[in-house]
C-alpha positions, 0 to 999 in steps of 0.5 A: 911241682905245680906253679901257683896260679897269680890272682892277677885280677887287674889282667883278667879279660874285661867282662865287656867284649867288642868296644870298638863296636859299641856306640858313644853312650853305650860306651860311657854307660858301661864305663859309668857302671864299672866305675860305680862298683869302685867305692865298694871295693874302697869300703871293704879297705877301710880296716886297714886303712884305718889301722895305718892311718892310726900308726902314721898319725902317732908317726908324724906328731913326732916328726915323721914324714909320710913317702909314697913309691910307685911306677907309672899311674901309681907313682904319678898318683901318689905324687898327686897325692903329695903336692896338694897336701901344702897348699890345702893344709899348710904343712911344709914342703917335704912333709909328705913326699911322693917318687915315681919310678924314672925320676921327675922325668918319669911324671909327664912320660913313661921311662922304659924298664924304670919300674923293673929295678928292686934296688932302686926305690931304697936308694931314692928314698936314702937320698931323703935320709928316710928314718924309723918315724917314717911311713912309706906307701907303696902303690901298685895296681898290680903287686908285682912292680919290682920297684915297690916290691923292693922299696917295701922290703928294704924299709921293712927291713929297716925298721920303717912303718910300711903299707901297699896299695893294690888292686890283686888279692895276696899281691907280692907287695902285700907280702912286703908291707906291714899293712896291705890295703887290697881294693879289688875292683876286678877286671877293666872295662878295657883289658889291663888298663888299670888307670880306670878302676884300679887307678880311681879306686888308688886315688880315693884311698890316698884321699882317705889316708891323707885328709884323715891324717890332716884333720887328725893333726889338727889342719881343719877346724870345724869342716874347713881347711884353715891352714890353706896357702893363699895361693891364688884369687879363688882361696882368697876369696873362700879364706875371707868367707871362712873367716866371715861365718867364723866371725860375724865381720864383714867381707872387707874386714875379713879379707883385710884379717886374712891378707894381714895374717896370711891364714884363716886359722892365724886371723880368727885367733888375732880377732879372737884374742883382741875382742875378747872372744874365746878361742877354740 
């Protein structure tokens, strides 16, 4: 019997040849030119993106939480994805979770053979007591990662929302996931370097999952994040300007609201309700 060829589009010969050859700007062009065909491949996801954003959406008004797995860049991205969602949303810690294969360890340097483990990736996510309200979200350039893979199969298996992200057309881990979101951004400028295309076209779907789901549960008003953590001067500073075109106050009322209430969503609804204004 015949072996079925993979679609292992990320690995196939870059449509570039002799870099070492090419001048500086020749070389930043034609990075330039393959990165622009990234938002195209994106485009074509939106469906899907859109069918798990509406179930994780139902999924966290209850409760859930959203997890994301995977190995090297991906897993690197989704914990990207996850720590920012505190600070420029202000949903609790722990409400969007991100695990690289390796550990916390695995995050600044690459561990050996982490990613080749199938069982691995249930077990981590059984150390936060992972649940039906739960999503998880693997994240996988090339589909075939075992810890993603197994992740997958094994929260499937228990009755968890599932999703992959990936850069292969009928990856192995889309055969795992409820959801397969493929962005085929093709081969890379350089050779299987899939921190380029595939990794850009995997950040900006992580982007359009998180922010939508953010906004749908209620974290911007109008187009500004008034939930965000006063975390340092420059939020300062853009929390007090939200509240200023909100309101009509001056700036140093307005930072005095903001330093009071700790948030700008928190402000406006004080000055709000004390001057008689409609809150909405």
């Amino acid at each position: 019997m015949q072996k079925q060829k993979e679609n292992n589009v990320t690995e196939a010969p870059s449509n570039f040849n002799h870099l070492e050859k090419m001048e500086i700007d020749e070389l930043l062009k034609n990075i330039n030119k393959e990165d622009g065909t990234v938002h195209i491949a994106v485009q074509k996801t939106i469906p899907q993106i859109e069918k798990l954003v509406r179930k994780l959406v139902k999924r966290m008004k209850k409760g859930g939480r959203l997890f994301y797995i995977g190995a090297g860049t991906s897993g690197r991205l989704g914990i990207l994805d996850a720590s920012e969602i505190p600070p420029t949303y202000g949903m609790p810690h722990g409400k969007v979770i991100g695990l690289i294969a390796g550990g916390d360890e695995a995050i600044r340097k690459a561990v050996e053979s982490a990613e080749d483990d199938f069982a691995q990736a249930w077990k981590d996510l059984k150390e936060y007591g992972i649940n039906e309200l739960d999503t998880l979200v693997g994240i996988a350039a090339s589909g075939t990662t075992p810890y993603v893979i197994g992740g997958l199969r094994d929260a499937r298996a228990n009755g968890i929302l599932t999703a992959c992200i990936t850069c292969n057309p009928d990856a192995p881990v889309s055969k795992e996931a409820e959801i397969a979101i493929e962005a085929i951004v093709g081969p890379e400028f350089v050779t299987g370097s899939t921190r380029m295309k595939a990794g850009t076209a995997q950040k900006m779907v992580l982007n359009m999952i998180s922010t939508t789901t953010m906004i749908k549960l209620g974290h911007v008003k109008g187009n500004k994040m008034v939930d965000m953590q006063l975390t340092n001067k420059k939020l300062v500073k853009r929390g007090t300007k939200m509240i200023q075109d909100e309101l009509g106050i001056s700036s140093k009322e307005a930072k005095s609201l903001l330093l009071t209430h700790g948030s700008v969503r928190d402000a406006v609804d004080f000055y709000k309700q004390n001057n008689n204004m409609s809150v909405v």
